[in-house]
C-alpha positions in Angstrom: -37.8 44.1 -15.9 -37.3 41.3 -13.6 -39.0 38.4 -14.6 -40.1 35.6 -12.3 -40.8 32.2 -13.7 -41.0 30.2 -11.1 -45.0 30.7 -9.6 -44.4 28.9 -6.6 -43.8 32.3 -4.7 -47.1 33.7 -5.9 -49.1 30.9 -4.9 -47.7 31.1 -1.8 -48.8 34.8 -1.2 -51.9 34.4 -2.7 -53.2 31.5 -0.8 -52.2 33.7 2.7 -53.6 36.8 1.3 -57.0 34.8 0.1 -57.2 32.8 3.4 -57.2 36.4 5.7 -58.7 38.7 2.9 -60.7 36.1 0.9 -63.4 38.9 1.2 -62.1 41.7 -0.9 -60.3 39.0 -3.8 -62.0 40.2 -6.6 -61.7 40.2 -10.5 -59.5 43.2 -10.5 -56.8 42.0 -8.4 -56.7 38.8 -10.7 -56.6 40.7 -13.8 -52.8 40.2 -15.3 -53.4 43.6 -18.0 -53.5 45.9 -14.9 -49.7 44.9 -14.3 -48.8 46.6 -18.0 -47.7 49.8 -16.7 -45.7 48.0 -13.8 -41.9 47.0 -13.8 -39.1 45.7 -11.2 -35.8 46.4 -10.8 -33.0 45.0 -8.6 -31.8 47.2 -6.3 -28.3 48.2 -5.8 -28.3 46.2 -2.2 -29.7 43.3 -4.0 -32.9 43.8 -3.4 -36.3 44.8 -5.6 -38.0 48.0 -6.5 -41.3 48.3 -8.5 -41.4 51.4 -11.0 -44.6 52.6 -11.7 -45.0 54.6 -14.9 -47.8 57.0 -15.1 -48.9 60.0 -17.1 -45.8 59.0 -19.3 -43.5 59.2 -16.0 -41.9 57.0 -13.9 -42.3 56.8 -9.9 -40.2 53.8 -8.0 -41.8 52.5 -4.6 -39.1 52.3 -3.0 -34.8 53.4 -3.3 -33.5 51.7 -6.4 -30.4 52.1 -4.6 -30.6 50.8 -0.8 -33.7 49.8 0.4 -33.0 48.4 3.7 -31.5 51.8 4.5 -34.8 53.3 3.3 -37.0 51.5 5.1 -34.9 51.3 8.3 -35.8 55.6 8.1 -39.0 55.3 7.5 -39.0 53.7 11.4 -36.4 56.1 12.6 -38.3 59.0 11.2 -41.8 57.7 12.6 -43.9 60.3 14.9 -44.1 60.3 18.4 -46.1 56.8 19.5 -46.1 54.7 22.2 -47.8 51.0 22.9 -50.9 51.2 21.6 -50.8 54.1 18.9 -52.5 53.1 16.0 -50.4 53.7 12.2 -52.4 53.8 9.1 -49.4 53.6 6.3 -49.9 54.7 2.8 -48.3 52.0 0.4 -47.2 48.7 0.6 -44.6 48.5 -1.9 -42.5 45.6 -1.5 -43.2 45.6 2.6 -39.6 45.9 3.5 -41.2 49.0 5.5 -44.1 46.9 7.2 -41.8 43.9 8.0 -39.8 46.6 10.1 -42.3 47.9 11.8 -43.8 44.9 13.0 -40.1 43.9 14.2 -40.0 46.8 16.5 -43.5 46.5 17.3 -43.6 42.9 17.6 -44.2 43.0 22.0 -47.1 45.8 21.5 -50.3 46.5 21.1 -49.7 48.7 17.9 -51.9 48.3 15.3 -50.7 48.4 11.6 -52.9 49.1 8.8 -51.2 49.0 5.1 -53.3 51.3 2.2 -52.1 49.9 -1.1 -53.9 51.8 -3.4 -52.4 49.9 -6.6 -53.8 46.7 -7.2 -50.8 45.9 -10.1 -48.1 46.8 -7.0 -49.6 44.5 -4.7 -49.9 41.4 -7.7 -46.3 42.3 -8.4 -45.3 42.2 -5.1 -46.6 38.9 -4.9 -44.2 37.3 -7.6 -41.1 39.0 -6.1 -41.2 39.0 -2.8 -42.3 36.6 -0.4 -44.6 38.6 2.2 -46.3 35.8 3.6 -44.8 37.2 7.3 -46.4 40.1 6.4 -50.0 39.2 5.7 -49.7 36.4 8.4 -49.2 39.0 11.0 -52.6 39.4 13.7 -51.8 42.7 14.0 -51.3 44.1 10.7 -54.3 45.1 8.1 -53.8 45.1 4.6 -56.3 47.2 2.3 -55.8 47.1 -1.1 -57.7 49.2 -3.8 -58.7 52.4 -4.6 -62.2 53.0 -3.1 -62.1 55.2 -0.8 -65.6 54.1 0.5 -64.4 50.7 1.5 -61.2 52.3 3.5 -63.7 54.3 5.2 -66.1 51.0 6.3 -62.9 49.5 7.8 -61.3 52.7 9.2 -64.6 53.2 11.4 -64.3 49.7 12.8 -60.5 50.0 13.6 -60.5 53.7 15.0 -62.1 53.4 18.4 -62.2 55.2 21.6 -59.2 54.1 22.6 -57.3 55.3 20.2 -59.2 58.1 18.8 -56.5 60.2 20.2 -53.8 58.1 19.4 -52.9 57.6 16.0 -50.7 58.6 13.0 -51.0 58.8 9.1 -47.4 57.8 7.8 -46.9 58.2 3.4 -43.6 55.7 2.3 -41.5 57.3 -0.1 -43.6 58.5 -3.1 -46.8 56.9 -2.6 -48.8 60.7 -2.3 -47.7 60.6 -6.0 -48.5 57.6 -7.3 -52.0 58.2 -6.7 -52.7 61.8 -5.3 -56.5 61.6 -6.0 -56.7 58.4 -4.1 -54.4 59.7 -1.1 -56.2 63.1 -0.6 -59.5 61.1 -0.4 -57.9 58.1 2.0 -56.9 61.4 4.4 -60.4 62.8 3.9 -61.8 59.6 4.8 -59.6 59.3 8.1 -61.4 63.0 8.8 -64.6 62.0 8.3 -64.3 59.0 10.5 -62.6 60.5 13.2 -65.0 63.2 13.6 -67.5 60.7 13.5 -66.2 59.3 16.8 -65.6 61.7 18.0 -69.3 63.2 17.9 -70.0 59.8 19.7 -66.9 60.3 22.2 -68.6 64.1 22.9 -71.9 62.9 23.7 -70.3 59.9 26.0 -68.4 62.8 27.9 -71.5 65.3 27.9 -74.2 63.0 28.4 -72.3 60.4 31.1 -74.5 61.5 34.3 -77.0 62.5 32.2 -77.6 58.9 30.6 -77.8 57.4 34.3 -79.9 59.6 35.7 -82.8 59.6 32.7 -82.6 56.0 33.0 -83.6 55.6 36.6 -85.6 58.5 36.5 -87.7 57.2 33.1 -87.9 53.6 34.5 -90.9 54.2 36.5 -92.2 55.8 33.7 -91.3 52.6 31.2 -93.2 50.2 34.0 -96.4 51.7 33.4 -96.4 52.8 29.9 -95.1 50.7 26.4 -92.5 48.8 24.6 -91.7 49.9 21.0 -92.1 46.7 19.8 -95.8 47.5 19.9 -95.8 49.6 16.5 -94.0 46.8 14.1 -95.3 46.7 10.9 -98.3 48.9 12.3 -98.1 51.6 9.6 -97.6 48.9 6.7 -97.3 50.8 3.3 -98.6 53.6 4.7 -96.8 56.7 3.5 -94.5 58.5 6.6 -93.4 62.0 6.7 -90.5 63.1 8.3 -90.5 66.7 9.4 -87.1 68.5 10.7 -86.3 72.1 11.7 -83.5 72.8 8.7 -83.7 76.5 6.8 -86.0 75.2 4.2 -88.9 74.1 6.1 -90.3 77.2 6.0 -90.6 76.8 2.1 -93.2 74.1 1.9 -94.5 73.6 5.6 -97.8 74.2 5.3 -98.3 71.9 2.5 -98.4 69.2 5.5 -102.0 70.8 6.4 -103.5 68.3 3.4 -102.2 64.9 4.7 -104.1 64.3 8.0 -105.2 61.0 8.3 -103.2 60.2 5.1 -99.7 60.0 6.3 -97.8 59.5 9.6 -96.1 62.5 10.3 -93.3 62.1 13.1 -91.5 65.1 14.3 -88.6 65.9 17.3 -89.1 68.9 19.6 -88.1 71.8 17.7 -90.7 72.0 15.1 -93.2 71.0 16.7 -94.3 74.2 17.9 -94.1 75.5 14.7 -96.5 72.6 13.3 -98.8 72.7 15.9 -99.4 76.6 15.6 -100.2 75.5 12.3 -103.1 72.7 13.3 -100.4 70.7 11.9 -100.8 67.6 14.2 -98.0 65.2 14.1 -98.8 61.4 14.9 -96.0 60.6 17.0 -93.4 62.7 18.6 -89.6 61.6 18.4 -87.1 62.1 21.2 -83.9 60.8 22.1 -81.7 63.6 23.2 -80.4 63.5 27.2 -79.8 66.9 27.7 -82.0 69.4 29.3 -81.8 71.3 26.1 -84.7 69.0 24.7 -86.8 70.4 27.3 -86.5 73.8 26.2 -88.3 73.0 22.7 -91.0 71.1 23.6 -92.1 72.2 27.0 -94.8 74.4 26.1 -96.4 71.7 24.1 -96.2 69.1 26.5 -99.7 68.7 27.1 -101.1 67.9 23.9 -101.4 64.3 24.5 -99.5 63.3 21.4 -98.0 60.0 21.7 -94.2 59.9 22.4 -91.5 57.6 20.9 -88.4 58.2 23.2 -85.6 56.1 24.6 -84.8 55.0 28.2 -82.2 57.1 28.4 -83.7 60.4 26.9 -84.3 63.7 28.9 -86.1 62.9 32.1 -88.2 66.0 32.2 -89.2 65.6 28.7 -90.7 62.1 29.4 -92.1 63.3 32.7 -93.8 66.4 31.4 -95.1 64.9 28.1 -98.7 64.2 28.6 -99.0 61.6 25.8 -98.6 58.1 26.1 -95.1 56.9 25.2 -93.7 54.0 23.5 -90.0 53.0 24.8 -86.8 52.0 23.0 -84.0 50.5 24.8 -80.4 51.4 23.4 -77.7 48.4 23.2 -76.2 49.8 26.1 -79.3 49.4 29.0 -81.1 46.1 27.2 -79.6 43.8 29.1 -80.1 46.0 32.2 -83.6 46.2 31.5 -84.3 42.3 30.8 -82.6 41.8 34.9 -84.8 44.4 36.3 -88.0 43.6 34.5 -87.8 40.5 32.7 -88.6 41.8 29.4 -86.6 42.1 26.1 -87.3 45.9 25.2 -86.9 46.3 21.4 -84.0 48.5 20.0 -83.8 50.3 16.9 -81.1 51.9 15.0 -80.6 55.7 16.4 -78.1 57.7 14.6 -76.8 60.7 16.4 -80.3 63.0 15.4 -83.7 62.6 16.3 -84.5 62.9 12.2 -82.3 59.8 12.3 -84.2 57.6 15.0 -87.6 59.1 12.8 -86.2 57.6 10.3 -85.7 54.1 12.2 -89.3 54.3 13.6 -91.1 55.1 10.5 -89.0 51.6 9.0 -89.9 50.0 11.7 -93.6 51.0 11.5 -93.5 49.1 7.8 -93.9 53.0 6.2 -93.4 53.2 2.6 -92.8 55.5 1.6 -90.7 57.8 3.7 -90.8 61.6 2.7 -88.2 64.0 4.3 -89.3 67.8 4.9 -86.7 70.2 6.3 -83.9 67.6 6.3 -81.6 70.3 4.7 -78.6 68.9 7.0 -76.3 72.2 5.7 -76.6 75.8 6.5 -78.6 76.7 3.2 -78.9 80.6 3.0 -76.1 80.5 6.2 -78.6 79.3 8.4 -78.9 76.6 10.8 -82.9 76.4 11.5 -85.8 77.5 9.9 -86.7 80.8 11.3 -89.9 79.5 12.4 -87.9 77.0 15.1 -85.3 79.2 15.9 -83.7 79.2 19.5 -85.5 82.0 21.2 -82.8 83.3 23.2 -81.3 86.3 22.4 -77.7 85.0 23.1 -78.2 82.3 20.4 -77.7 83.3 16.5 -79.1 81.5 13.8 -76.9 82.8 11.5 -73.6 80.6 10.5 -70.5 82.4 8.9 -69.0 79.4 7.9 -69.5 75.4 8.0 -66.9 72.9 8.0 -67.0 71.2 4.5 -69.2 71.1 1.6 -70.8 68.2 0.6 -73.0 67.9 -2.6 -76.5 70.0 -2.7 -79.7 68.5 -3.3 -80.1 70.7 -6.3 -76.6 70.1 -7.6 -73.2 71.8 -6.7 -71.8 71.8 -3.2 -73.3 73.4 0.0 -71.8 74.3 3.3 -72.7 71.9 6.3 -70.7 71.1 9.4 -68.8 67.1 10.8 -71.4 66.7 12.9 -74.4 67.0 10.0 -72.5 65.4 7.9 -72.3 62.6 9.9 -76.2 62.3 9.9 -75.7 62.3 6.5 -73.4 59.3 6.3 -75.9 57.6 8.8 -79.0 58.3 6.3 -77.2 57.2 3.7 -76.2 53.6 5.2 -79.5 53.2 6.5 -81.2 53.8 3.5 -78.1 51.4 1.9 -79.2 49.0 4.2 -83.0 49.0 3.9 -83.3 49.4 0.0 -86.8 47.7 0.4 -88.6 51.1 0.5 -88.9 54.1 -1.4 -87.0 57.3 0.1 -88.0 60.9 -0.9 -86.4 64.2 -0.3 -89.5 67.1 -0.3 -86.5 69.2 1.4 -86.2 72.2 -0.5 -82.8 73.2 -0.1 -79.3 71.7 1.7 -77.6 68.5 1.3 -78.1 65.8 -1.1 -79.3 62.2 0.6 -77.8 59.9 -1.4 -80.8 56.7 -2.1 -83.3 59.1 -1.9 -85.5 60.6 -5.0 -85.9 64.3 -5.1 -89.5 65.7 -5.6 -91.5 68.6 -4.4 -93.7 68.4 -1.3 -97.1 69.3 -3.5 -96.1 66.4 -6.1 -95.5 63.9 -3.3 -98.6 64.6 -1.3 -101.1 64.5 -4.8 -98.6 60.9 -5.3 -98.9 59.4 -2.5 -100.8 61.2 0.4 -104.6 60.6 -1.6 -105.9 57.8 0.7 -107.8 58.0 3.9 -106.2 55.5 6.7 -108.3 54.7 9.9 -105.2 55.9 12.7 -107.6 55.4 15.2 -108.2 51.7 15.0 -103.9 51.3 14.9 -103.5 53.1 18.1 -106.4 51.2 19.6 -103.9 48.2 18.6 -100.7 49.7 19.6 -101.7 51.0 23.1 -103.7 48.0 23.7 -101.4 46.4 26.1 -98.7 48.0 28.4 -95.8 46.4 29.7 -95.9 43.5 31.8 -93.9 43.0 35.0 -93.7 41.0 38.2 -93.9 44.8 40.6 -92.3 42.7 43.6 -89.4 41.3 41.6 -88.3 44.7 40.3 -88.9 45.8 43.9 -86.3 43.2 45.3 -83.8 44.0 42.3 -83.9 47.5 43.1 -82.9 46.9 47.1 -80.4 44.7 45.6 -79.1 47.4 43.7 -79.2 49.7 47.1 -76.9 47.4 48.8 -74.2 46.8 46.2 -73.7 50.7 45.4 -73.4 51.3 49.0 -70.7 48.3 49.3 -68.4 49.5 45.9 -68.4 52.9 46.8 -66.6 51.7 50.0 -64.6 49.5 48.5 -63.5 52.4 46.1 -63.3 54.4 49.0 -60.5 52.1 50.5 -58.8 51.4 47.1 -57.9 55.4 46.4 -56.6 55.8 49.8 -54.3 52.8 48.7 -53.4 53.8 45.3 -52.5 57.5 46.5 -49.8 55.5 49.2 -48.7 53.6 45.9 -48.3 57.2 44.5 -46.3 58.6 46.7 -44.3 55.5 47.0 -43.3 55.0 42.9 -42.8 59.3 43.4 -40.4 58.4 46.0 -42.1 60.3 48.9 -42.6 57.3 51.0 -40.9 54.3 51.9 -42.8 51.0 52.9 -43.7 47.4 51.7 -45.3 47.8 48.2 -46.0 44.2 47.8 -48.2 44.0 50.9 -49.8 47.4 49.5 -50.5 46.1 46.0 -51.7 42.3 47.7 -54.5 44.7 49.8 -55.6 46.5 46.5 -55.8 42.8 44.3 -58.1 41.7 47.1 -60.2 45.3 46.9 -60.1 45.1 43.0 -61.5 41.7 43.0 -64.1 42.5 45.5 -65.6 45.5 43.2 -65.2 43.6 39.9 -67.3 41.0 41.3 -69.7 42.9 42.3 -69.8 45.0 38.9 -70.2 41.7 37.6 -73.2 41.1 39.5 -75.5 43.7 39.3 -75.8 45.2 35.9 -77.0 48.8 36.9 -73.4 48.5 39.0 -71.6 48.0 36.0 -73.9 50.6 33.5 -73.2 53.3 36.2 -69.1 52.8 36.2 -68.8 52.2 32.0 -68.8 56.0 31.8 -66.2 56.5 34.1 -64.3 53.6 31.9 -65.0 55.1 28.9 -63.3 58.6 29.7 -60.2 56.7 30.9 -60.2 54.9 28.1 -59.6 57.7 25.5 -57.5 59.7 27.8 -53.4 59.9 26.6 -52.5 60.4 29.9 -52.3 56.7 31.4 -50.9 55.2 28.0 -48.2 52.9 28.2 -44.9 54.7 26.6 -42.3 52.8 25.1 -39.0 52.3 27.6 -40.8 53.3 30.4 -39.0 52.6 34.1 -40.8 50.8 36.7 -41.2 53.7 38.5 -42.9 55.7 35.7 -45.0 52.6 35.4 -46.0 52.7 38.7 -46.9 56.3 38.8 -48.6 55.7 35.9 -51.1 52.8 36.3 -51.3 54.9 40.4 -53.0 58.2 38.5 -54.9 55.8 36.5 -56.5 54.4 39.4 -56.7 57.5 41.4 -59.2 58.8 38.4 -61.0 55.0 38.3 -61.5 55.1 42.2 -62.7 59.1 41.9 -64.6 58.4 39.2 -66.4 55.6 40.5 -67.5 57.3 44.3 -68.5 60.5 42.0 -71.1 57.9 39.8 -72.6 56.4 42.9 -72.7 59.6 44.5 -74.7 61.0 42.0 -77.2 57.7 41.3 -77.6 56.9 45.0 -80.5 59.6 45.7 -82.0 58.0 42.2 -82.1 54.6 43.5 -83.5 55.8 46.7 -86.7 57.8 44.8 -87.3 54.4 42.7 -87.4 51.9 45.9 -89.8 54.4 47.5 -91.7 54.9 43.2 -91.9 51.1 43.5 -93.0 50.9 47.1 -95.8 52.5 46.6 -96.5 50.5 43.4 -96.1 46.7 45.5 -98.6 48.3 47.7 -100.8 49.4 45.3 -100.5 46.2 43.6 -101.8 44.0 47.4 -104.7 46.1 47.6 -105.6 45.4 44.1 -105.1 42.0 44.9 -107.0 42.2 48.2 -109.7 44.2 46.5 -110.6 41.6 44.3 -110.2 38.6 46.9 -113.1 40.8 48.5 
């Protein structure tokens, strides 16, 4: 083994790995008796390889004979990429991979992020090599460790949309064996995360008209009714149950008959039906999907005057058909949009990507304790996706599932078929409940996934628990609907008109600037000659004009982010490495041929939207003169 007296290069890795990572330094990495089954070796091209001896064999990091040559294939041999590509490397070694890569990388936006599973590689590293260039490196992410949980918590902030569809998973040398158990659960990680996103990216793409048009279509509906923030701490330590559609509700549903007046019970769309048939009354009704397809459960209950919990952006016909009085949360994206229209900070909670999720959130929020889950089986138990009490009723839709698309653990042990897009509710319960530990969580599902953080019991043990005392709901909805939103009708009014104008004004703008950018086109395609400067100096002046005025009016800028968005994690206008100038220009032209379309096609389809509000609003300034006249009289 190569011994290294001398600790001056040590310190010197430590104190840049401490000052960018100071963070995840912990007892582990500091311990020298993790380094016993570690040795170095010089390499035949005078360099340093690390042998790793496990299970009574030996494994090198890297060539004991040339590891320049090594490393320099490992870059050679890397998979397609082009500018911004993302790479996620499996094992550090002694970096001579990593320095490489950011070398050729250096003038990019490529990401790097290092896995080093070992934490007696990376301390050995540290007296051998100096790496300092390395950590130093903005671009370049070092993870070191073997929990796969914590990979997973970084992995989700670095994967976004705009490279969700452009990354790649690269192993050096004989990392998969160092650790398989570790490597197999990084990749499952990297699975789980993606598909996460991509859930999110799916409902940006579905939903992107959709969130627009519920928005200006609820907002007279959010002027006259109330703001979430009037149920904080409402409910205080009053016990809430959750109830979802899942295969096991039909198991213990009617148990919920016995806790009127004694628990909150908040539901989404499909099972209420199924609970009302029952004289089961839920408190509150949760909904938050966009899609007409949240219509469809609820519509022939509409009119049973039970309170609503809903977002601005939720189905427009649910809000508009529900008869109850409804209690609005704002989502990240529209707060700000809602403070310039009406001058009020609507409250937002966390959401998830299920209404059982955003229940969840509310019944928190409420100060319920404790929560109860029913029918939150979030796996296909007995190959089934709902209860069949809350089945779709359409004859083209099966309730029956062949297959999921992992197993995750059961509630009642062993492993139970569920699909990425329940798991991820899973992982969003789960972190929530993390989070929040300041409550007590139950699980009264009988079947399906395992939550992890919450106790398992049985609905009838839970209810004699916790559901014996008598609460006066009454008197806390006299408090919560006791005061409605408050706004200034003319000033809303005059922002609206606003809004009129400048829609009207971009889509012209964008108008002119895709006739220019399909000249540009044809001119990097060589199908036309003519003066490209003086063509690109007439599309900087239209460019400015439209990102000023995106900059200006909010609702401007809320209806284009879609059209961003999609563009965003498209491939197709991706910088490539050694591209001409004339594959440039074509390039960045499509690009802004699908901005410019994208953008008309938005206003297009908001303009007839903004027009019903004015006249919605119109009506309401009126309304509001006479009132004033009235009482002058």
């Amino acid at each position: 083994m190569v011994l290294i007296e001398d600790k001056k290069i040590y310190n010197k890795n430590f104190a840049a790995f401490n000052q960018k990572y100071s963070n995840i330094i912990d007892d582990e990495m500091l311990d020298a008796n993790s380094m016993s089954n570690i040795s170095v070796e010089n390499t035949k091209d005078n360099h340093f390889t690390i042998k790793f001896n496990r299970d009574g064999r030996g494994i090198y990091t890297n060539s004991k004979y040339n590891s320049q040559d090594e490393a320099q294939r490992f870059i050679d041999n890397l998979p397609e990429h082009d500018h911004n590509t993302l790479f996620i490397v499996y094992g550090l070694a002694l970096g001579y991979h990593i320095r490489k890569m950011q070398q050729r990388f250096k003038d990019t936006n490529n990401i790097i992020v290092v896995v080093e599973p070992e934490t007696a590689i990376i301390q050995t590293v540290f007296q051998v090599e100096d790496i300092t260039d390395i950590i130093n490196d903005s671009k370049t992410l070092i993870i070191v460790g073997d929990d796969a949980k914590q990979f997973r918590d970084v992995i989700t902030n670095i994967v976004t949309l705009g490279n969700i569809n452009n990354f790649n998973v690269c192993t050096f040398s004989q990392y998969d064996k160092i650790n398989s158990h570790h490597f197999f659960a990084i990749a499952e990680e990297i699975k789980k995360a993606i598909a996460e996103l991509k859930v999110q990216v799916s409902t940006i793409n579905y939903f992107a008209y959709d969130f627009n048009r519920n928005f200006l279509n609820n907002f007279p509906k959010l002027i006259d009714n109330y703001i979430i923030q009037n149920i904080s701490n409402k409910f205080e330590n009053i016990p809430a149950i959750i109830v979802s559609a899942g295969p096991s509700l039909d198991k213990n549903i009617n148990y919920l008959k016995e806790v009127k007046d004694k628990a909150v019970i908040l539901t989404g769309g499909r099972p209420l039906g199924v609970l009302i048939n029952k004289n089961i009354i839920p408190n509150f009704i949760v909904s938050i999907d966009p899609g007409i397809g949240a219509l469809y459960l609820q519509r022939d209950k509409a009119n049973t005057n039970i309170p609503l919990i809903t977002t601005v952006v939720s189905n427009d016909q649910v809000v508009a058909t529900n008869t109850g009085k409804k209690l609005f949360i704002s989502t990240s994206e529209y707060t700000e949009l809602i403070k310039h229209l009406t001058n009020n900070t609507l409250g937002e909670l966390p959401q998830g990507g299920s209404v059982a999720n955003t229940c969840l959130s509310v019944a928190h929020y409420m100060g319920c304790d404790p929560i109860i889950f029913v029918g939150q089986d979030l796996a296909f138990t007995d190959g089934l996706k709902h209860a069949e009490s809350s089945k779709n009723k359409s004859p083209n839709k099966s309730n029956v599932i062949p297959k999921g698309d992992l197993k995750v653990p059961g509630i009642y042990g062993g492993e139970v078929d569920t699909s990425w897009q329940l798991y991820t509710f899973i992982k969003w319960f789960e972190d929530f409940i993390e989070i929040h530990p300041n409550r007590r969580y139950i699980n009264a599902t009988q079947g399906g996934a395992s939550i992890s953080g919450t106790d398992v019991m049985d609905l009838n043990e839970v209810i004699n628990e916790y559901c014996q005392e008598n609460y006066d709901f009454a008197n806390i909805y006299n408090a919560i609907f006791a005061e409605k939103i408050n706004i200034d009708i003319n000033d809303v009014y005059s922002k609206f008109s606003e809004l009129q104008k400048d829609s009207l004004n971009v889509k012209e703008k964008a108008e002119q600037a895709l006739v220019l950018n399909e000249q540009m086109l044809d001119y990097y395609s060589f199908k036309s000659k003519g003066n490209i400067n003086k063509l690109i100096k007439k599309l900087s002046k239209l460019e400015k004009e439209i990102l000023k005025s995106k900059k200006n009016n909010l609702v401007i800028n809320r209806i284009i982010h879609p059209v961003l968005i999609k563009l965003e994690v498209s491939k197709e206008y991706k910088e490539v490495h050694n591209e001409t100038e004339s594959q440039q220009g074509i390039r960045i032209a499509k690009y802004s041929i699908a901005l410019y379309k994208g953008i008309v096609k938005a206003i297009d389809s908001i303009e007839k939207l903004i027009n019903d509000n004015l006249l919605v609003l119109e009506k309401k300034v009126k309304e509001d003169i006479n009132g004033h006249s009235s009482a002058a009289n």
